[in-house]
C-alpha positions as CSV (number, residue, x, y, z in Angstrom):
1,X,127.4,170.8,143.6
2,X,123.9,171.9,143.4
3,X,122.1,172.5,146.8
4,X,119.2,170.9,148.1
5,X,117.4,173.6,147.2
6,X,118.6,173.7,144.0
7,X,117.9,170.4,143.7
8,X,114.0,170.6,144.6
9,X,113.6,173.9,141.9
10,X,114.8,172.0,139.3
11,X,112.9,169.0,139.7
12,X,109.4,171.6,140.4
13,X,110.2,173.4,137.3
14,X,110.3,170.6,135.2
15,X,107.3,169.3,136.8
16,X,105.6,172.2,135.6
17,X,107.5,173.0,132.3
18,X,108.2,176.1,133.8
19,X,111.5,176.4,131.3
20,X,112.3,179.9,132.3
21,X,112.8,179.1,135.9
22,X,114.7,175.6,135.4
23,X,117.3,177.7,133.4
24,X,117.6,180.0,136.0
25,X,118.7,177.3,138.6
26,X,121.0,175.6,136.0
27,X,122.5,178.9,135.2
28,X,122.9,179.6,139.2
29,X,124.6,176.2,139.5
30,X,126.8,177.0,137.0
31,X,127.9,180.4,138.1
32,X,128.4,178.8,142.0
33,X,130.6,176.5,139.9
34,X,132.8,180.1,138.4
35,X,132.8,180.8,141.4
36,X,134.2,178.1,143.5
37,X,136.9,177.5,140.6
38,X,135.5,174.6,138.9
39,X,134.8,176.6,135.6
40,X,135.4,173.3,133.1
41,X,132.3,172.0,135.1
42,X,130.6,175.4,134.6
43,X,131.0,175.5,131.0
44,X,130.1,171.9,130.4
45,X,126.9,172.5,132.0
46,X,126.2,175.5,130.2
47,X,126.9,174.0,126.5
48,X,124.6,171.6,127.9
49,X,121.4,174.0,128.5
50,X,122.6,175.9,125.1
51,X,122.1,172.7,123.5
52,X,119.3,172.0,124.9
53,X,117.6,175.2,123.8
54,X,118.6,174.7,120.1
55,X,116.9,171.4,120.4
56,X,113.6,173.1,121.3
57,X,114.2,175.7,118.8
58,X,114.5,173.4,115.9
59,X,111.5,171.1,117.0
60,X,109.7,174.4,117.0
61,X,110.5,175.4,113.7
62,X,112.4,178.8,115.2
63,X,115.7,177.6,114.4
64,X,118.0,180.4,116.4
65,X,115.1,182.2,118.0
66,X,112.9,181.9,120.9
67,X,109.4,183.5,120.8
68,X,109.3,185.6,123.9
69,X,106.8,185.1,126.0
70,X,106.0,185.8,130.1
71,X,106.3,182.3,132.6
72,X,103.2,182.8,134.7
73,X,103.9,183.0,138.2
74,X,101.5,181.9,141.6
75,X,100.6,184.9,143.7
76,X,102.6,184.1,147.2
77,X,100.9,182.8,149.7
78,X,101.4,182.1,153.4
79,X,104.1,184.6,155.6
80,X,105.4,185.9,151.8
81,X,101.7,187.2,150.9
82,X,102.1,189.7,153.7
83,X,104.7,191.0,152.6
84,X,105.0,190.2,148.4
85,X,103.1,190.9,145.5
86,X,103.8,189.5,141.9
87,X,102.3,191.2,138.6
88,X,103.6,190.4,134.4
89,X,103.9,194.1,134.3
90,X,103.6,195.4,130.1
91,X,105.4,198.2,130.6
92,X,108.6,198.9,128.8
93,X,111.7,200.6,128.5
94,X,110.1,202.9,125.6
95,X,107.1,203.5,127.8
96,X,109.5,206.4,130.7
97,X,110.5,209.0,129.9
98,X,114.0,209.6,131.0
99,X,116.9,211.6,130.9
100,X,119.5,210.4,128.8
101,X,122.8,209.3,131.4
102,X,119.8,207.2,133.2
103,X,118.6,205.8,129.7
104,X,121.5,204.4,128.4
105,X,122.7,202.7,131.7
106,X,119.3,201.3,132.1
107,X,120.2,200.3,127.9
108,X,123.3,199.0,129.8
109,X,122.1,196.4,132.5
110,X,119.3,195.1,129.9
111,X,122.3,194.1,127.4
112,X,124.4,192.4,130.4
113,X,121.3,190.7,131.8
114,X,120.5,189.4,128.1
115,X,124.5,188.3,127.6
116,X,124.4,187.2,131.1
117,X,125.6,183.4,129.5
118,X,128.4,184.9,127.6
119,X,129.9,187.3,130.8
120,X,129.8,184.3,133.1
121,X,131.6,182.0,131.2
122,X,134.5,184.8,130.9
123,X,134.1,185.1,134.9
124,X,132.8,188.0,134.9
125,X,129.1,188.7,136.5
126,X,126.3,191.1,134.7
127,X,124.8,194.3,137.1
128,X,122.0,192.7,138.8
129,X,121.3,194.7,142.1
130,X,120.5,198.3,141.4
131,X,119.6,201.1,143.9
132,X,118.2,204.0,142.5
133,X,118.0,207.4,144.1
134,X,115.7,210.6,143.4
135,X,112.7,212.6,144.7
136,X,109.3,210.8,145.1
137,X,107.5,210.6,141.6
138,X,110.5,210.3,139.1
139,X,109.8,206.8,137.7
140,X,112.1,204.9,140.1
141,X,109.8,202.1,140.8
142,X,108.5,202.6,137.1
143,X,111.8,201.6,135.9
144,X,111.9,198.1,138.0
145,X,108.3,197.6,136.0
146,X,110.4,198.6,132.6
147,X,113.0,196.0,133.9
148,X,110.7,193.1,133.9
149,X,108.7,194.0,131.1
150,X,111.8,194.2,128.6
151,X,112.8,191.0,130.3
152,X,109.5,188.8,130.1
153,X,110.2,188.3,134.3
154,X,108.0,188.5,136.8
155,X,107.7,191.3,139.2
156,X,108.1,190.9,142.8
157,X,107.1,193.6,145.1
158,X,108.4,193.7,148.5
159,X,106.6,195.6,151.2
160,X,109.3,197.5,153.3
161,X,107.1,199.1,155.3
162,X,105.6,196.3,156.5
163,X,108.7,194.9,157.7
164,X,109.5,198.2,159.4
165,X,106.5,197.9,161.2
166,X,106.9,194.0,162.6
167,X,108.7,192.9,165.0
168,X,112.8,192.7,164.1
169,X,112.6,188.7,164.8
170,X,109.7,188.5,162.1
171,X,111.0,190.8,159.6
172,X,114.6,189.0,159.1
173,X,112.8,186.0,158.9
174,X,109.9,187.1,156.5
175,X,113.0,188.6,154.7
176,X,115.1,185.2,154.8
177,X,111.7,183.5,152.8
178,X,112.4,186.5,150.4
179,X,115.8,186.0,149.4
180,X,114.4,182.0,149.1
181,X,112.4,183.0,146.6
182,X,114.6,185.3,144.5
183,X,116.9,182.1,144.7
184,X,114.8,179.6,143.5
185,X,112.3,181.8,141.0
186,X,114.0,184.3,138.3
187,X,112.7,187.6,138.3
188,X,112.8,191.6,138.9
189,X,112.6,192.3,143.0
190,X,111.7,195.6,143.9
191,X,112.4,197.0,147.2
192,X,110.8,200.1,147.4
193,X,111.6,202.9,149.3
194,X,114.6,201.9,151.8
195,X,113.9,204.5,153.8
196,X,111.4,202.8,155.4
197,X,114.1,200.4,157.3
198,X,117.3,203.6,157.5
199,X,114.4,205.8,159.6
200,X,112.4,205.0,162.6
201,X,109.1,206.4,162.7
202,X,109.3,206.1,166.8
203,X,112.8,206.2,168.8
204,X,112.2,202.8,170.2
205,X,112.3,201.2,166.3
206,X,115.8,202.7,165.8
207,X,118.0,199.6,167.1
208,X,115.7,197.1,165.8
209,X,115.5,198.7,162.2
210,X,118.9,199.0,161.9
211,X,119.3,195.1,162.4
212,X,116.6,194.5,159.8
213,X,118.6,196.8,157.4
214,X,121.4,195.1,158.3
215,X,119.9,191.5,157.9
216,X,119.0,192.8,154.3
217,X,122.3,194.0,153.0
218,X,124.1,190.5,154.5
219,X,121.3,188.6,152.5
220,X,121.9,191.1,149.1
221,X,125.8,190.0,149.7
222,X,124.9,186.4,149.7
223,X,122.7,186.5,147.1
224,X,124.4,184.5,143.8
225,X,121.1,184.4,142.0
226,X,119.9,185.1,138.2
227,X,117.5,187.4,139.4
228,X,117.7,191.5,139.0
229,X,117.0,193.3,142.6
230,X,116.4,196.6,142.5
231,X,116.1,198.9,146.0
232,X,114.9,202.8,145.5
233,X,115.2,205.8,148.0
234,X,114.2,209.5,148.4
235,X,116.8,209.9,151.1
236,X,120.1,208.0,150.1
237,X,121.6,210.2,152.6
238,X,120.3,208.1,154.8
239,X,122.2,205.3,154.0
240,X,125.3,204.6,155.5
241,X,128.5,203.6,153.1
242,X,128.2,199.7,154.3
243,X,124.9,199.6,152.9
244,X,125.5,201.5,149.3
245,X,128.4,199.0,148.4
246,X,126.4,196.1,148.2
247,X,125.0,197.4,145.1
248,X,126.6,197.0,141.7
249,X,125.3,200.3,140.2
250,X,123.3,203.5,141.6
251,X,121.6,205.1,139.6
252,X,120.5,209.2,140.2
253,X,116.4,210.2,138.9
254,X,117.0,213.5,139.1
255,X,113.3,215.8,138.0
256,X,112.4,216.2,134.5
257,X,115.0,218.6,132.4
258,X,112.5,220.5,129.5
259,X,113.0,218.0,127.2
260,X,111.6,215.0,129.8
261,X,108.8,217.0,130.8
262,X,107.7,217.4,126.8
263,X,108.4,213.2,126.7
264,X,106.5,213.0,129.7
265,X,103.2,214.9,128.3
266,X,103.7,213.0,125.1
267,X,103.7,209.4,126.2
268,X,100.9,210.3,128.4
269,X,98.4,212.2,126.0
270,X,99.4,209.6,123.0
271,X,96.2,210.2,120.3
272,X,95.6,214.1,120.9
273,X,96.8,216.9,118.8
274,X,99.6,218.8,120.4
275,X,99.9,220.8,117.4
276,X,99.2,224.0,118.9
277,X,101.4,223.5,122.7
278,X,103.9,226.1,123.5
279,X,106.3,223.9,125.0
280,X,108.3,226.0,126.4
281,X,105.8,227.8,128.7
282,X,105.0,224.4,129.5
283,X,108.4,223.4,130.3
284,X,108.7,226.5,132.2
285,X,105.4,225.9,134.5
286,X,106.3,222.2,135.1
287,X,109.9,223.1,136.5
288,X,110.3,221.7,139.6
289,X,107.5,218.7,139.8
290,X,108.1,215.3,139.3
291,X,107.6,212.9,136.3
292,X,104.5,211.7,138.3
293,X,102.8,215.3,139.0
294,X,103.4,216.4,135.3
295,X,101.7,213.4,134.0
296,X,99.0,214.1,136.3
297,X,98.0,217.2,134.8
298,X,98.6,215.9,131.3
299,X,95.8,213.6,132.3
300,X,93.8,216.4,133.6
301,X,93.7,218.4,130.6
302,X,93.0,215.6,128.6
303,X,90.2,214.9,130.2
304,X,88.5,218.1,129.8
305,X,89.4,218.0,126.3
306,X,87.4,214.6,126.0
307,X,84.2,216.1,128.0
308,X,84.5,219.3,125.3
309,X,84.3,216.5,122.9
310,X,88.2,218.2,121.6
311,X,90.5,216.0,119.9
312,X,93.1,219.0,120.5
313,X,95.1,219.7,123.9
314,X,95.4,223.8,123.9
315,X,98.5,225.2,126.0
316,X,96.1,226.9,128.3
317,X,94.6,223.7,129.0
318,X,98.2,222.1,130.5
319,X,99.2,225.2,132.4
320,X,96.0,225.4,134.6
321,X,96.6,221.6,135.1
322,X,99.9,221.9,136.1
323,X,98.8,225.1,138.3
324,X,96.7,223.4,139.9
325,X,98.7,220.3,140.7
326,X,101.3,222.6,142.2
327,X,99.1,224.0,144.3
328,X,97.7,220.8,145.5
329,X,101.4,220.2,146.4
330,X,102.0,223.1,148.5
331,X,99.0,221.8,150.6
332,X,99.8,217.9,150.7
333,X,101.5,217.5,154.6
């Protein structure tokens, strides 16, 4: 049976011919349905949205294909604008520069989100809540951005640290209005930077963080929506083992290998001649900085190439960038 809930999204989305959304809460009906045993029920109503869609298709004059598009989404408002911010991002897959075990997982999750119909009905439910782990600046909360892009879904950003900073009564409930939302509107959540709720900035946060950690994870297990949550952290050491397993995949960023950092320098100076880079002395200066801090210097370089009025990026150029970002590193608290 559908919840109340439920019941109101579907009625709103229709409303609104928001068609993204009101499969989302037919596909969450049905796959509470899997779930409960009832899978004859589940399957009817899922040959009934397929039909449905091939309907639409052929009145369109697609037969068998849908022209992607984005469903517009409100900003939030109220309690969830403090702590929740929603953007179509256009970034894609193609658009970070990766290594490749991170690649073709990512690869991975976007084929099991887009045959997410044809895994349910077997019983079996596609990776939807990611945490990825790595060192600041090495495209973690790029790759949520990727996610929704490749997906046409909105992004939701969730504000951790505002919820570290509440008090522990407002934050699990601020966090309960979250999870209402990821229920009842489809989309990529990104909760960035879990440290922020595993580490007390003052001894007196400590017991009240932890049960705002642990009001999160019980509300990630309970979670049977269509939507794709993904958490990041710097520190996964941080986390203790009752809080990894409520993930269905972690995924490592580690810093760019040679062959990332030359990915990293082409995506970002896309238009310039490169013709004369020695890579490998590039390579070699970037070891050790992030995706971020090499495509800050990139940019850098670039730049003075465009007040020289120089279509070319010269080696020399990229290693005082990248010099110089370093040492802006060493300083930086």
């Amino acid at each position: 049976m559908a919840t109340a809930a439920q019941v109101k999204a579907l009625v709103e989305s229709h409303s609104l011919g928001d068609d993204a959304r009101f499969r989302s809460v037919v596909l969450q009906i049905a796959e509470a349905a899997t779930r409960t045993g009832r899978t004859r029920h589940a399957e009817e109503v899922r040959a009934l949205l397929d039909a449905g869609r091939t309907g639409a298709h052929r009145s369109a004059g697609a037969p068998g294909a849908v022209a992607a598009r984005p469903v517009p989404v409100a900003q939030p408002r109220g309690e969830l604008a403090q702590v929740l911010t929603v953007q179509q991002p256009p970034t894609r897959l193609a658009d970070v520069a990766l290594g490749g075990e991170v690649m073709g997982r990512l690869h991975r999750v976007l084929a099991e989100q887009r045959r997410a119909e044809a895994l349910l009905a077997r019983g079996f439910d596609p990776v939807r809540r990611l945490l990825l782990t790595g060192p600041p600046g090495t495209g973690k909360s790029l790759t949520a951005e990727a996610l929704a892009g490749e997906l046409l879904l909105p992004l939701f950003s969730v504000r951790l640290d505002a919820l570290a900073d509440a008090p522990a009564d407002d934050s699990a409930a601020r966090l309960r209005l979250v999870f209402d939302l990821v229920a009842q509107t489809r989309g990529v959540y990104l909760f960035d930077d879990l440290d922020a709720l595993a580490e007390p900035t003052a001894p007196e946060r400590g017991a009240g963080l932890r049960d705002v950690l642990r009001a999160f994870t019980a509300l990630l297990e309970q979670d049977t929506s269509t939507s794709v949550l993904v958490a990041t952290t710097c520190r996964p050491q941080l986390l203790e083992r009752w809080v990894l397993r409520r993930f269905d995949a972690l995924l490592d960023y580690p810093l760019p290998t040679t062959g990332v950092v030359h990915e990293v320098v082409l995506r970002r100076l896309r238009g310039f001649d490169l013709s004369a880079v020695e890579w490998p002395r590039v390579a070699s200066t970037a070891s050790g900085m992030s995706h971020e801090e090499v495509s800050a210097a990139a940019e850098s370089a670039a730049k003075q190439s465009i007040l020289q009025g120089d279509r070319h990026v010269e080696t020399t150029a990229l290693l005082a960038a990248l010099r110089e970002r370093r040492q802006m590193l060493k300083m930086a608290p």
